[in-house]
C-alpha positions as CSV (number, residue, x, y, z in Angstrom):
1,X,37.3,61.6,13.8
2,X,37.0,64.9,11.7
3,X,34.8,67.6,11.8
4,X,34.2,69.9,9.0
5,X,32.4,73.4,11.6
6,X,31.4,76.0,8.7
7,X,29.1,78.9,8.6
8,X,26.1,77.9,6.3
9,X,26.3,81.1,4.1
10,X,27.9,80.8,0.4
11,X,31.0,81.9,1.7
12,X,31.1,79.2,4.8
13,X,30.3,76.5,1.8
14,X,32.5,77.2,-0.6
15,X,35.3,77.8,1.2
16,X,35.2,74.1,2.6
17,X,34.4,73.0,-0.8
18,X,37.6,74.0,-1.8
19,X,39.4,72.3,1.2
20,X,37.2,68.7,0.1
21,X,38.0,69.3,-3.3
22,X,41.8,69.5,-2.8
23,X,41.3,67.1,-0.4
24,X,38.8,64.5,0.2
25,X,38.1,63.1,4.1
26,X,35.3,61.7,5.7
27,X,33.6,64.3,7.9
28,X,31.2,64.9,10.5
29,X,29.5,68.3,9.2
30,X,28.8,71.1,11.6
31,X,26.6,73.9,10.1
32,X,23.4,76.2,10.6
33,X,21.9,79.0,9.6
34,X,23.8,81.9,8.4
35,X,23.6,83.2,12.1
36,X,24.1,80.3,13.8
37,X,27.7,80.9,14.3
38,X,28.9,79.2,17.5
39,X,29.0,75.9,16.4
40,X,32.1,75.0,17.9
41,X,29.8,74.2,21.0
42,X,27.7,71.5,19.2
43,X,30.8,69.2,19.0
44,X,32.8,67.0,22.0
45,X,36.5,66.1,20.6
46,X,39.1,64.0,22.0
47,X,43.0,64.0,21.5
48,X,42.8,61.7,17.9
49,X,40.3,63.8,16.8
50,X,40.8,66.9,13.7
51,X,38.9,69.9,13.5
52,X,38.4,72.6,10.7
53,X,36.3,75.7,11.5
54,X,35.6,78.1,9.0
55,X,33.7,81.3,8.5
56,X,33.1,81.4,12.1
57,X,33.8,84.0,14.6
58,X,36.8,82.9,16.8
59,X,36.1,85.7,19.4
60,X,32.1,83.8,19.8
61,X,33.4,80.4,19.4
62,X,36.9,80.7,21.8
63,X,35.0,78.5,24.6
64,X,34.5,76.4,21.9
65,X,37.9,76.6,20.7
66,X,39.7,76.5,23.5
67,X,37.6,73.3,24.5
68,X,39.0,71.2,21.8
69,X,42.5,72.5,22.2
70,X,42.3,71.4,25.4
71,X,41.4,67.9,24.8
72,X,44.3,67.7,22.6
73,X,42.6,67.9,18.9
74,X,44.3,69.5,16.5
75,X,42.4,72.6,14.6
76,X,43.0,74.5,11.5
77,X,40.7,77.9,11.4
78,X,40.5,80.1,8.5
79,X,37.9,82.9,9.1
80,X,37.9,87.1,8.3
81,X,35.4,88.0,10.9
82,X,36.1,89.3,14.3
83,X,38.7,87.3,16.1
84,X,39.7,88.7,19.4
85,X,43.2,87.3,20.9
86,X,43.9,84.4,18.9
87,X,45.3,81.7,21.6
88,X,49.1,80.7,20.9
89,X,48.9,76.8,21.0
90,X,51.1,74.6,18.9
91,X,47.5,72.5,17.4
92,X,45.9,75.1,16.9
93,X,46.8,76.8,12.9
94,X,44.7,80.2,12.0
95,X,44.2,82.3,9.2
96,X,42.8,85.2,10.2
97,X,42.2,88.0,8.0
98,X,40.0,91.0,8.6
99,X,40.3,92.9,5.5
100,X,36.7,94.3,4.6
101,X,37.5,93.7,0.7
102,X,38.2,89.7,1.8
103,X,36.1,86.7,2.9
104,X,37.2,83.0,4.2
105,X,36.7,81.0,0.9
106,X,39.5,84.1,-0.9
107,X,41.8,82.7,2.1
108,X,41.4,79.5,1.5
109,X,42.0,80.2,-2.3
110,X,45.2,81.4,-1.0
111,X,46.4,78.7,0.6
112,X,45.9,76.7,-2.0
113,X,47.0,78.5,-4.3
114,X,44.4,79.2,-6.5
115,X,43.1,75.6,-7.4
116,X,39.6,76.0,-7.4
117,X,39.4,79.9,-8.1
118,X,36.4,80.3,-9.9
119,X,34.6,78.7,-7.0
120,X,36.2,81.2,-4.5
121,X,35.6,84.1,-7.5
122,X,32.1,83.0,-6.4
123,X,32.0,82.9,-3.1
124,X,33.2,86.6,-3.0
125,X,30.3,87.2,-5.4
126,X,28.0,85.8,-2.8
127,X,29.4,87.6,0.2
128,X,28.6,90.9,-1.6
129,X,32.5,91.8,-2.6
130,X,31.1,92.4,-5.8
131,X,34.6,94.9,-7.2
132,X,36.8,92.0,-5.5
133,X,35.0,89.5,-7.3
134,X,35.0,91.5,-10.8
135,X,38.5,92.3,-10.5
136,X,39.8,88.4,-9.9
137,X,37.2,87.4,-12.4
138,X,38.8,89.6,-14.8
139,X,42.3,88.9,-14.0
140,X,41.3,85.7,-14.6
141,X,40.1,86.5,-18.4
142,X,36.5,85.5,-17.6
143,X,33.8,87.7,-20.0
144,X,30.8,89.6,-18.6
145,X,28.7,86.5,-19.0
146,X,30.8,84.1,-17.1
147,X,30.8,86.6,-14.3
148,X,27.4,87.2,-14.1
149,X,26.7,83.6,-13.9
150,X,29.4,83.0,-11.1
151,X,27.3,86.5,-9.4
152,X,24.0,84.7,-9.3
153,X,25.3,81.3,-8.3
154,X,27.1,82.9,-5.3
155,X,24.2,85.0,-4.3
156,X,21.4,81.9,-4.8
157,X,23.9,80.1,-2.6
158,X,24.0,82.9,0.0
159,X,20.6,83.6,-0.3
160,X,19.5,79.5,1.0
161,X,21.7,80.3,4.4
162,X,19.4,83.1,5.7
163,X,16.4,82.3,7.7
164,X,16.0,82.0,11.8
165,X,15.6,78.3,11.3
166,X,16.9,75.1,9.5
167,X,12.9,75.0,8.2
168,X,12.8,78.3,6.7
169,X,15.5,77.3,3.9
170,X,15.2,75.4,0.9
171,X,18.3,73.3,1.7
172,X,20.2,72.1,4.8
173,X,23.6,74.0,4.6
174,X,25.2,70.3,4.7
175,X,23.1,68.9,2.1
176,X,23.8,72.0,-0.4
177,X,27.3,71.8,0.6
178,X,27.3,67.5,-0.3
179,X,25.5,68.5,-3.8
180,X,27.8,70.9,-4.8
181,X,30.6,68.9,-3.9
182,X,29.9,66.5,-6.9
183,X,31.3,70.1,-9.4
184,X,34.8,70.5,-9.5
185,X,33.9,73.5,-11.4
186,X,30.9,76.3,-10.6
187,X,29.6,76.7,-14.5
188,X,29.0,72.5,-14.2
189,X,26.4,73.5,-11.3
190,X,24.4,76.0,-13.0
191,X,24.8,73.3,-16.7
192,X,23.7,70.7,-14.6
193,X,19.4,71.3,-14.8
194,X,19.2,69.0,-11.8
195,X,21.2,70.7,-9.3
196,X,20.6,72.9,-6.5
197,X,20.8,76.1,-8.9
198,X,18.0,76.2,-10.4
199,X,15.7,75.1,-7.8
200,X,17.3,78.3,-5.8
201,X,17.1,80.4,-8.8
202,X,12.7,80.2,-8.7
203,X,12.8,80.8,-5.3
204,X,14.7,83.6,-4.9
205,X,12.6,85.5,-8.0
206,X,9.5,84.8,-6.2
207,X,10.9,86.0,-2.5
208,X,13.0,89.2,-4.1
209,X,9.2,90.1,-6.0
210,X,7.3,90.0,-2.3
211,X,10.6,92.3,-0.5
212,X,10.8,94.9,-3.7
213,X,7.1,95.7,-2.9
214,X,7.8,96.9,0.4
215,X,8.7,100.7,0.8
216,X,11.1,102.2,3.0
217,X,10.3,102.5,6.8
218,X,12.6,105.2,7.4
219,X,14.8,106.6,4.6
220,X,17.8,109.4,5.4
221,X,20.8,110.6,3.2
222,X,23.0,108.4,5.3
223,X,20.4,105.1,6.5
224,X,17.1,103.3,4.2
225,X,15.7,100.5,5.9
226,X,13.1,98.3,5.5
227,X,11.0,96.1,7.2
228,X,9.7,92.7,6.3
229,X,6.5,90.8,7.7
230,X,6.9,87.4,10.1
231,X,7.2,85.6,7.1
232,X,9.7,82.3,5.5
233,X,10.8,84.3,2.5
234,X,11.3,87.2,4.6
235,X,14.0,85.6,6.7
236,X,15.1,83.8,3.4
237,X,15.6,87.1,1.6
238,X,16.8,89.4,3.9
239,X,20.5,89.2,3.5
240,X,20.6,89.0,-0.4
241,X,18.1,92.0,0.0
242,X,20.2,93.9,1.9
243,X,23.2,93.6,-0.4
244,X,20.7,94.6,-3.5
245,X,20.2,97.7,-1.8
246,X,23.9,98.0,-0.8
247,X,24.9,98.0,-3.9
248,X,22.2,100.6,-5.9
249,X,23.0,103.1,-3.2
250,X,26.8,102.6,-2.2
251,X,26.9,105.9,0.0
252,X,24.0,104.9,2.1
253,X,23.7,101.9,4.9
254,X,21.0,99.8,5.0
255,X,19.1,97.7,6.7
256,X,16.6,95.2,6.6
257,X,14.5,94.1,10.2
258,X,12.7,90.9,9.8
259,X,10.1,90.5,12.8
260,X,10.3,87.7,15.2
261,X,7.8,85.4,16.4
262,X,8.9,87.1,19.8
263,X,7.8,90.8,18.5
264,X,11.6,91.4,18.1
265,X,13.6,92.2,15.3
266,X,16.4,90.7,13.4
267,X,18.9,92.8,11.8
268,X,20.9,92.9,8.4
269,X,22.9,95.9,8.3
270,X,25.3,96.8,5.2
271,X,27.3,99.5,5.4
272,X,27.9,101.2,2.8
273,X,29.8,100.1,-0.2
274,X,32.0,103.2,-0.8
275,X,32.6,103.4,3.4
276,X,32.9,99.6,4.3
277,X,33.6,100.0,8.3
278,X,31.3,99.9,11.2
279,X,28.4,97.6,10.5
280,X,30.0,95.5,13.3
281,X,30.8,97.7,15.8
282,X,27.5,99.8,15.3
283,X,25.2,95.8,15.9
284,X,27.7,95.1,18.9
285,X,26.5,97.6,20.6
286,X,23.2,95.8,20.9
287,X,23.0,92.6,23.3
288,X,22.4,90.0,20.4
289,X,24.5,92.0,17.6
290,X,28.0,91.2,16.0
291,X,29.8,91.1,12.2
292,X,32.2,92.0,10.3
293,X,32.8,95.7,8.8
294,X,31.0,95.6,6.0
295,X,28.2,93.5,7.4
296,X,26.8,93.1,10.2
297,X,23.4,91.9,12.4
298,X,21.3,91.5,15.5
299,X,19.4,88.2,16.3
300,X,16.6,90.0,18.4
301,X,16.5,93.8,18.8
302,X,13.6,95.0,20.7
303,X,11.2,97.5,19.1
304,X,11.5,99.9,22.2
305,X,15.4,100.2,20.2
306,X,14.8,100.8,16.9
307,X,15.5,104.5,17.7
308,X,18.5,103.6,19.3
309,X,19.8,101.4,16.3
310,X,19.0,104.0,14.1
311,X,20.6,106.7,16.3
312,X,23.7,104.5,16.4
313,X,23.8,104.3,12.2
314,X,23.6,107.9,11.6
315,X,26.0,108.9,13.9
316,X,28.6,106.7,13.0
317,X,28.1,107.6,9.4
């Protein structure tokens, strides 16, 4: 048995989209939402069995990890997130990068050297490397239009992983992933008028219309952030939202706090663009926080903390 474990973001996606491209198998698909990131729980594996985890953590999955090394399945990780001590066991092969300018489906492009590269120019579009992106895509002799296509097809793809629950997006991670599978290329996807693209491309408009209205609930030289009502298409939004701003004011961090059904919080913090450290450490300080450099979150920050969090982001910038 195989199992395909993959965050459920664009990056998550497409970076196993390249791996099924290059090489077709039969799978059992393990995904979520976008922060539904210790998936290697959800599966039970035996000594036959094969794993590949990508876009994931290692340092929140290695119980997970270590689990199915123990019970002798072999497992190939790609990820650029926080790692921790990566365990030193012959069946296990990682490719762990932490580079802020680099995401897992750029790795994978790597590693197979460049096969599918248009679709892993998109997934850097979609996890917000926007100069990484433009610079491959012009390497690559793409124009401006080609590149703004691959921009909007990574971000609609991003943009369907967000939400606190499977219900709030438009597709299941695994069925967008199946759909796009059928496109060896990412311009046949956004040709195609039936696929996922354009669906995602209506939905988007009308959730980025409802966030844009919202002002700032606290706005500094070094911090904006913004908070959006207990809603679907807040959840939906909040990530791609987050980079939007990122990117129109790349010496500020930003963040965007959903409320919870609970009265909490969740987090999307971007650091900014021309400074890309800390997002990570700064949300780890927080019980339910964690990410990467560049981006980061918390699944439930209390309200009684928002001074805290934002005490955190100005002094680390």
């Amino acid at each position: 048995m195989h199992f395909d474990v993959f965050n459920g973001d664009a990056d998550g996606i497409i970076a196993l989209l390249q791996l099924r491209l290059a090489e077709p198998k039969s799978s059992n698909l393990v995904t979520g939402v976008k922060r539904d990131i210790q998936l290697l729980d959800k599966i039970d594996t035996s000594a036959a069995d094969t794993v590949t985890v990508l876009d994931i953590s290692m340092e929140k999955n290695l119980a997970g990890l270590e689990k199915a090394l123990f019970s002798g399945a072999k497992v190939f990780y790609a990820d650029h997130h926080k790692s921790g001590l990566i365990p030193a066991h012959d069946s296990l092969e990682a490719h762990i990068d932490l580079d802020a300018n680099t995401c897992t489906a750029l790795i994978v492009d790597k590693l197979l050297t460049g096969r599918y590269h248009t679709w892993a120019i998109t997934a850097a579009y979609g996890d917000n490397l926007i100069a990484k992106a433009d610079e491959l895509a012009d390497v690559a002799g793409l124009s401006e239009e080609q590149k703004a296509k691959l921009k909007e097809l990574g971000t609609l793809i991003n943009y369907n992983g967000y939400g606190s629950q499977l219900d709030d997006l438009h597709f299941h991670p695994a069925d967008l992933f199946t759909a796009l599978l059928s496109y060896d290329d990412p311009f046949a996807v956004i040709a195609d008028q039936t696929s996922p693209f354009h669906l995602l491309r209506a939905a988007y408009q009308r959730d980025m219309e409802q966030a844009l209205a919202i002002d700032a609930l606290y706005h500094s030289e070094k911090l904006a952030l913004f908070e959006l009502p207990d809603l679907p298409s807040s959840r939906r939004i909040s990530g791609v939202y987050g980079n939007l701003l990122a990117n129109q004011a790349p010496d500020s961090a930003h963040a965007v706090l959903t409320e919870n059904r609970d009265g909490s919080y969740t987090v999307s913090l971007r650091a900014p663009l021309n400074n890309k450290q800390g997002a990570g450490d700064i949300c780890s300080q927080f019980a339910t926080g964690g990410g990467r450099a560049a981006a980061a979150g918390i699944n439930a920050l209390a309200k009684s903390q928002l001074e805290a969090f934002i005490a955190a982001v100005e002094a680390y910038y």
